[in-house]
Backbone as ProteinMPNN parsed JSONL, in Angstrom:
{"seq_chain_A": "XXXXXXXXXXXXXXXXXXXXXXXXXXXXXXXXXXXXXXXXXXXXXXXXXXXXXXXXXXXXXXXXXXXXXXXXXXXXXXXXXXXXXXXXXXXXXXXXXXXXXXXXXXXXXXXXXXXXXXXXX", "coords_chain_A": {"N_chain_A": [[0.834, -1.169, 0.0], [0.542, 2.079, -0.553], [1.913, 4.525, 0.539], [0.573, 7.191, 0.244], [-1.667, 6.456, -0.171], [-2.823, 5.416, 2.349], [-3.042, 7.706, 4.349], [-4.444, 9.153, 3.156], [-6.737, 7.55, 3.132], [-7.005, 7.274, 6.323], [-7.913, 9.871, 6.932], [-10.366, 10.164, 5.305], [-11.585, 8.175, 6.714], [-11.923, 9.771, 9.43], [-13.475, 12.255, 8.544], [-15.601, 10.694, 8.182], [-16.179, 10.02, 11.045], [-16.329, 12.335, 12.365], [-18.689, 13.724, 10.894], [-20.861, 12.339, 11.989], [-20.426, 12.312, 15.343], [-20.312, 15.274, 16.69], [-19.67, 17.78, 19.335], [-21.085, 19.74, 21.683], [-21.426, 22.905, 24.19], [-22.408, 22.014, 26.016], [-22.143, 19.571, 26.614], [-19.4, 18.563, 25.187], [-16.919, 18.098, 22.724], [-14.414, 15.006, 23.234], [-11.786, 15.125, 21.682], [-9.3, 12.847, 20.482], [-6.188, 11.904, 20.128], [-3.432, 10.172, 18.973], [0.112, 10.08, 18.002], [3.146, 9.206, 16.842], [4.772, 8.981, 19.038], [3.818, 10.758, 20.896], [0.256, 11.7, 22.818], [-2.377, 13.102, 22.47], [-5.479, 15.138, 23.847], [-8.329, 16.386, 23.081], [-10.822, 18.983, 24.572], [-13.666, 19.836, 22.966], [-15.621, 22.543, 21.874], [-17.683, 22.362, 19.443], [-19.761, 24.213, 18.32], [-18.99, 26.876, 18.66], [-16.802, 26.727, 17.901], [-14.396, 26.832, 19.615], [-11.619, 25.469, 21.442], [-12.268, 23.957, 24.887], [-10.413, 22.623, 27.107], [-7.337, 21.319, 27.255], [-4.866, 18.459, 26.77], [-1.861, 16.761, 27.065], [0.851, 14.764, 26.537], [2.847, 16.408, 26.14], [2.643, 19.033, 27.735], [3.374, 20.986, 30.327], [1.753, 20.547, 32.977], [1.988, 17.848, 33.116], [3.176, 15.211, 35.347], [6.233, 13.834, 34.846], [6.822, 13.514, 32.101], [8.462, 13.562, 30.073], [9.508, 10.834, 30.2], [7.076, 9.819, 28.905], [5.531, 8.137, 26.523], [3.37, 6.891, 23.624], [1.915, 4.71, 24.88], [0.376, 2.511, 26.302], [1.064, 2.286, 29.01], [1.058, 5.394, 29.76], [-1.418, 6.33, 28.385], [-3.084, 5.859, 30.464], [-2.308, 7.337, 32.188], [-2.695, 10.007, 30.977], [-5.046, 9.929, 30.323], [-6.233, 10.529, 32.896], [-5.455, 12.432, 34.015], [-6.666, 14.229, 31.988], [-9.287, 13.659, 32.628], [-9.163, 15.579, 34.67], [-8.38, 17.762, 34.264], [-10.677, 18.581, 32.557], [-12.958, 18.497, 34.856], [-12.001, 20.51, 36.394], [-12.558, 22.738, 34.235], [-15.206, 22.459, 34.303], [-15.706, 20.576, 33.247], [-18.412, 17.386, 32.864], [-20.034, 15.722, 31.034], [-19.382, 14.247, 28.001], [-18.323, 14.057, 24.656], [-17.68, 11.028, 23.12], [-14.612, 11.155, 21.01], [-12.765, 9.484, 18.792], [-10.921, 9.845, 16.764], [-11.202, 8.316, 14.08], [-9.664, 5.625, 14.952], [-9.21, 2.745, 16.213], [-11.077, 0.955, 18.594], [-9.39, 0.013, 21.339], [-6.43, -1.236, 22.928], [-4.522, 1.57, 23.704], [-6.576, 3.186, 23.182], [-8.612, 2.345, 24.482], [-7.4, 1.917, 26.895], [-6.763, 5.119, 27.541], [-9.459, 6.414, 27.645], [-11.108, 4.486, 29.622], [-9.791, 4.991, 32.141], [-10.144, 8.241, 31.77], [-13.194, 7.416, 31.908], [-13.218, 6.45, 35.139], [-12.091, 9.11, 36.436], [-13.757, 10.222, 36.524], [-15.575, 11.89, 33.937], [-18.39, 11.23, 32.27], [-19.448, 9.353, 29.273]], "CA_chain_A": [[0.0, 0.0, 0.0], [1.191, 3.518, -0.855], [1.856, 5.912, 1.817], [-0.093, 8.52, 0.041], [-3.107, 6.286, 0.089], [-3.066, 4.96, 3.537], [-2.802, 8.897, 4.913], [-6.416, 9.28, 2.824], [-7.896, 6.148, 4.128], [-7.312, 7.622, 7.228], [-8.277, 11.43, 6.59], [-11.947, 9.634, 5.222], [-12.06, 7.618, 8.327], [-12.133, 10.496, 10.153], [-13.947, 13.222, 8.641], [-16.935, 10.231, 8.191], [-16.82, 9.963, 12.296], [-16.66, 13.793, 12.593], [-20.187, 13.727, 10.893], [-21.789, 11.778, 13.313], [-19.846, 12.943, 16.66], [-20.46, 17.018, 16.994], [-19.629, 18.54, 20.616], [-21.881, 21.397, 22.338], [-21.084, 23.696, 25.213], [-23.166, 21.621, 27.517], [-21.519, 18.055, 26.417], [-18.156, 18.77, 24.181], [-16.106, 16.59, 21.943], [-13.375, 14.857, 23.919], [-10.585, 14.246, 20.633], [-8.206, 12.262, 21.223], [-4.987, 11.494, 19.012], [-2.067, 9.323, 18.666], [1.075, 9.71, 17.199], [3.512, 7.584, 16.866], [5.544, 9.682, 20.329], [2.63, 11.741, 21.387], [-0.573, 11.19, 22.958], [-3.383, 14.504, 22.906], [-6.508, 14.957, 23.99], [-8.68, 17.89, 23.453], [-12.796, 19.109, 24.946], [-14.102, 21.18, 21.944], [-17.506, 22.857, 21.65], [-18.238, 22.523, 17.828], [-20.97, 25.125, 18.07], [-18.731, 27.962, 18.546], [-15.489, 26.031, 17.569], [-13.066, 27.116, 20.156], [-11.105, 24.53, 22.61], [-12.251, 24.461, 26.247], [-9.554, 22.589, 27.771], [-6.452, 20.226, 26.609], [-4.003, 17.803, 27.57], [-1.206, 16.224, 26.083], [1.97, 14.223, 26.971], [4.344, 17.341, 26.257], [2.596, 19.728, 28.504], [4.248, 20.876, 31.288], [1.565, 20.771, 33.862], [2.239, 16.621, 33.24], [4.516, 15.198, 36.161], [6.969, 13.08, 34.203], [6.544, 14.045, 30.687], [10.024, 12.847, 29.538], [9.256, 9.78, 30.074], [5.65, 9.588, 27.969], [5.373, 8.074, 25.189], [2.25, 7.096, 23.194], [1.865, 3.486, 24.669], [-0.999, 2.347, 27.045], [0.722, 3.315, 30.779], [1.032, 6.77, 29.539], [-2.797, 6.998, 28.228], [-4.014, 5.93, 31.324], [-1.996, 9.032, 32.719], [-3.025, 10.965, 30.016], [-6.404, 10.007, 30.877], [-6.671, 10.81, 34.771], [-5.085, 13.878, 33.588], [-8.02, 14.949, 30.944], [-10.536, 14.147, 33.411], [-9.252, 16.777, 36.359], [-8.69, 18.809, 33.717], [-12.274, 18.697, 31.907], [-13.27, 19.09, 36.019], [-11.455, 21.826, 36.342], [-12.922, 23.443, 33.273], [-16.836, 22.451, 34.227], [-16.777, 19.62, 32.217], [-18.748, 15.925, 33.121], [-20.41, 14.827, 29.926], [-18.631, 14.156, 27.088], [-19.118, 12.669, 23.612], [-16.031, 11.077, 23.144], [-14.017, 11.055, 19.382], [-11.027, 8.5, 18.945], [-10.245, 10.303, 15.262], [-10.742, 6.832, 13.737], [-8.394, 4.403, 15.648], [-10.014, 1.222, 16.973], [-10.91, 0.928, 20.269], [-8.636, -1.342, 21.99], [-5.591, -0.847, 23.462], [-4.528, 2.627, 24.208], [-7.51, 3.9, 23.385], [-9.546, 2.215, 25.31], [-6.803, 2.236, 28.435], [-7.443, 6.054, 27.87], [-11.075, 6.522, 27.843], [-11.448, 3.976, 31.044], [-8.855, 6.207, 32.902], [-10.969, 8.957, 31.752], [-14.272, 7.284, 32.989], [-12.618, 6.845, 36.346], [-11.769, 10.221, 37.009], [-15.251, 11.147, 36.55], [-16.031, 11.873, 32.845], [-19.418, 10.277, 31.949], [-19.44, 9.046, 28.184]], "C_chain_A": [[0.883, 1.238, 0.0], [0.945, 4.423, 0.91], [0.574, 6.721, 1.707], [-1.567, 7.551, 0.181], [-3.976, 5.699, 1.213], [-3.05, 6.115, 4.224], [-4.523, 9.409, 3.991], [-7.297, 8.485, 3.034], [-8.17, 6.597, 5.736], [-8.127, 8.869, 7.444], [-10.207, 10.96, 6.343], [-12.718, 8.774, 6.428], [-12.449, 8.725, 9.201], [-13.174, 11.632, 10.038], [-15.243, 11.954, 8.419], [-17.06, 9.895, 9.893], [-17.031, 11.506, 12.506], [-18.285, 14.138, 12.121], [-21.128, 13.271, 11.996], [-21.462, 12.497, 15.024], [-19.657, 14.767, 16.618], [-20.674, 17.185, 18.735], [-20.602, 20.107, 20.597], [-21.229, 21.482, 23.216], [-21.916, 22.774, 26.629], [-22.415, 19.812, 27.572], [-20.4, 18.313, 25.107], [-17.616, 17.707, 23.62], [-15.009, 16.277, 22.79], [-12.499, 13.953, 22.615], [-9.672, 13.484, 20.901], [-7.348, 11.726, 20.235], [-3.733, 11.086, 19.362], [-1.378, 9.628, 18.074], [2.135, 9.358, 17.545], [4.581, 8.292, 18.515], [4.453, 10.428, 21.405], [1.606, 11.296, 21.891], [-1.146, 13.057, 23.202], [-5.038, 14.624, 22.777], [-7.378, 16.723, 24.707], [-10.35, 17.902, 23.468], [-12.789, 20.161, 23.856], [-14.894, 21.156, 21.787], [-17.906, 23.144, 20.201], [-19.0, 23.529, 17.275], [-20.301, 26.48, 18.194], [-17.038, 27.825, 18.403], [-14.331, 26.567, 18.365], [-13.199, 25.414, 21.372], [-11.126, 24.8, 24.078], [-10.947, 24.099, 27.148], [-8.404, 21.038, 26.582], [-5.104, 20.004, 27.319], [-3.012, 17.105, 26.986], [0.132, 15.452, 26.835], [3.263, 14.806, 26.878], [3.815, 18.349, 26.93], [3.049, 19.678, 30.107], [3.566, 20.623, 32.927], [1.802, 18.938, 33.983], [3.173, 16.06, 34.268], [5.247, 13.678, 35.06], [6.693, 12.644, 32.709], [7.898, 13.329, 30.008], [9.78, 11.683, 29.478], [7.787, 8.946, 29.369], [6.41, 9.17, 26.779], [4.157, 7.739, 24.719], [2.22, 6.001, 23.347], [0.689, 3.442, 25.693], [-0.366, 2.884, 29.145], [0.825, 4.843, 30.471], [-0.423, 7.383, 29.486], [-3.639, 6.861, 29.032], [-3.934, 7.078, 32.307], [-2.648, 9.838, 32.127], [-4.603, 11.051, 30.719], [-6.97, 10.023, 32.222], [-6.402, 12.244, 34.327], [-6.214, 14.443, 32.989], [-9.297, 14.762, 31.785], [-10.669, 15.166, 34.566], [-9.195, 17.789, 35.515], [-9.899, 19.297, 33.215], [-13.067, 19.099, 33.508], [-13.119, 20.324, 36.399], [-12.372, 22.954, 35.142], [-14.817, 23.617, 33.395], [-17.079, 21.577, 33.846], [-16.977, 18.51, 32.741], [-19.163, 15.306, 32.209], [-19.634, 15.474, 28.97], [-19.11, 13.136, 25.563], [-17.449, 12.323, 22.963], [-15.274, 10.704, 21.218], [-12.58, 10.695, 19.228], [-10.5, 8.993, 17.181], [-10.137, 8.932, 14.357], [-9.891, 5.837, 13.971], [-9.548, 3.458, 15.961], [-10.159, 1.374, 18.078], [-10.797, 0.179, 21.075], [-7.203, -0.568, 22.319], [-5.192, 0.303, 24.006], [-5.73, 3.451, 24.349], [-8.465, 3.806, 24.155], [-8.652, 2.227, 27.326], [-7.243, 3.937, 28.876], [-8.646, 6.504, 28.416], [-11.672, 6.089, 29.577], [-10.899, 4.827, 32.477], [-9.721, 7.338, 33.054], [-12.362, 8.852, 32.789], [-14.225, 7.013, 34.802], [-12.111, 7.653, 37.06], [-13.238, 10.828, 36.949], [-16.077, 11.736, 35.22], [-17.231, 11.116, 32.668], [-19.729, 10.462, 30.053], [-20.642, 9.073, 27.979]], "O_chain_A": [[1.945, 1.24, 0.622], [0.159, 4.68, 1.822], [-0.253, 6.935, 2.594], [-2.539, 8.107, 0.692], [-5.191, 5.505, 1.234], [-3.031, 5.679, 5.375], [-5.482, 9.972, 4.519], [-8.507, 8.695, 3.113], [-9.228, 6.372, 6.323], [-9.077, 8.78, 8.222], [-11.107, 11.373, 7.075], [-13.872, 8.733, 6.855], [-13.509, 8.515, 9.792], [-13.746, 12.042, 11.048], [-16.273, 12.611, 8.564], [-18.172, 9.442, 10.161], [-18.164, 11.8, 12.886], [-19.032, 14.742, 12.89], [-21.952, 13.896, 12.664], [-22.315, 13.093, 15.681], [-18.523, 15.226, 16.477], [-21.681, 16.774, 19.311], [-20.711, 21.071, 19.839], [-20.409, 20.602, 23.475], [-21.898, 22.979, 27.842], [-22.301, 19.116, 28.58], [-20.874, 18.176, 23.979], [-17.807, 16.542, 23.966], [-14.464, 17.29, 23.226], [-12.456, 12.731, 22.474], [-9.211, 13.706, 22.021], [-7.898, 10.997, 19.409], [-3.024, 11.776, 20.094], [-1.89, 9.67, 16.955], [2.232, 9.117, 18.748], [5.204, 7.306, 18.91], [4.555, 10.48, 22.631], [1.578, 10.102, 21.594], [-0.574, 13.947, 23.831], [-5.697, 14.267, 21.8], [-7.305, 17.515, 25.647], [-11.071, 17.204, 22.756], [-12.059, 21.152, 23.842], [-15.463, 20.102, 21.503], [-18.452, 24.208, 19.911], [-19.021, 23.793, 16.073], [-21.033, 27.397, 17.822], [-16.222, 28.68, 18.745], [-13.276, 26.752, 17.759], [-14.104, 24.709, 21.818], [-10.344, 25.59, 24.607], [-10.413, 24.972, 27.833], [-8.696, 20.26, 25.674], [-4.441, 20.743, 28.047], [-3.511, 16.645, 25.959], [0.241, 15.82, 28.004], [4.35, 14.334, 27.213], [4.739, 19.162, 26.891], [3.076, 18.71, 30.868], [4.287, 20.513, 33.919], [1.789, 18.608, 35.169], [4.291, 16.529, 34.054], [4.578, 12.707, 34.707], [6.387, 11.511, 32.339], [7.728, 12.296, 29.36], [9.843, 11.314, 28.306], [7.58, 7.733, 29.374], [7.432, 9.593, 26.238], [3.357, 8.34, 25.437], [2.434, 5.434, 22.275], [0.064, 4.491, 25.846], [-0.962, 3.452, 30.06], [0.497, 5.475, 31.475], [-0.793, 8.39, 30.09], [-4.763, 7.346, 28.906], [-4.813, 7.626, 32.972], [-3.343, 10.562, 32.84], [-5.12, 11.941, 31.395], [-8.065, 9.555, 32.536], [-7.29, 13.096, 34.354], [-6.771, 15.294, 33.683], [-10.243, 15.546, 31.699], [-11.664, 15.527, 35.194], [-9.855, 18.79, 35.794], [-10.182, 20.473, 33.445], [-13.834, 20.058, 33.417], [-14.02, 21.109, 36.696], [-12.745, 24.039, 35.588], [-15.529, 24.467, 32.86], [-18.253, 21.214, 33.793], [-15.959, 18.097, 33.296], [-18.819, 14.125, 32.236], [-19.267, 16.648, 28.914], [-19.793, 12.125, 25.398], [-16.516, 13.016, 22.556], [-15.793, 9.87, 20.476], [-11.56, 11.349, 19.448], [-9.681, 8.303, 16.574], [-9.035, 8.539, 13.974], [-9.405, 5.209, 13.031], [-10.744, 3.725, 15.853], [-9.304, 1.999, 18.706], [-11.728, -0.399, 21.635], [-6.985, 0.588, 21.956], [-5.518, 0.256, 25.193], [-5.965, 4.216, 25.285], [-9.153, 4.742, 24.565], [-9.135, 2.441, 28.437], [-7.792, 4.24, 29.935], [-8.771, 6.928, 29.564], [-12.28, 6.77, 30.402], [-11.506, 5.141, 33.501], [-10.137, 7.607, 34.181], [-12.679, 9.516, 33.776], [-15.126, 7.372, 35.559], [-11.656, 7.361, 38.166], [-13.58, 11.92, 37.404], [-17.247, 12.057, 35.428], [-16.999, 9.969, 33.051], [-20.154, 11.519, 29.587], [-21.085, 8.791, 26.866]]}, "name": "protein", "num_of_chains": 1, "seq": "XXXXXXXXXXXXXXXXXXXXXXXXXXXXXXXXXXXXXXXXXXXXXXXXXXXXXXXXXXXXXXXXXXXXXXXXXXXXXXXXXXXXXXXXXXXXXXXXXXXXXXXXXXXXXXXXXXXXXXXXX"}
């Protein structure tokens, strides 16, 4: 498979969940993205398109950031993290948007992390 056409398989994966999954101000999108070092996860209110709060594995309010990478004990950090933060911000419901990934392994270590800090999906 071509690079270039596995980078538009994905791009169509995504903008066909973005149809269905739209965030409001009263229940926001909780994004969430992988790459191949990174892990980020952002609350956005679709209806007036700015970002309420976000979290990521190179921000500094992270304790041991250096040592993140984008594997499953990180996203369960990641994800205790995005729920004090979304607390912090007001937020409890969420509609949650994995950017087309599967939901298994990190993503779902995230999310659960998430629902254990208090997030309700």
């Amino acid at each position: 498979m071509k690079t270039n056409s596995h980078i538009v398989k994905v791009q169509k994966r995504r903008w066909r969940t973005r149809k269905k999954v739209v965030g409001t101000g009263e229940r926001p999108r909780m994004s969430v993205r992988f790459t191949g070092k990174n892990i980020y996860v952002q609350f956005i209110d679709d209806s007036k398109g700015h970002t309420l709060a976000s979290v990521s594995t190179l921000h500094k309010s992270v304790e041991g950031r250096e040592s993140m990478k984008a594997n499953v004990a990180s996203a369960e950090k990641i994800g205790a993290q995005a729920a004090e933060c979304a607390k912090s911000a007001g937020i409890e419901k969420v509609v949650f948007d994995r950017s087309g990934a599967k939901y298994h392994g990190k993503v779902k270590a995230l999310a659960d992390a998430a629902r254990e800090g208090g997030l309700v999906f």
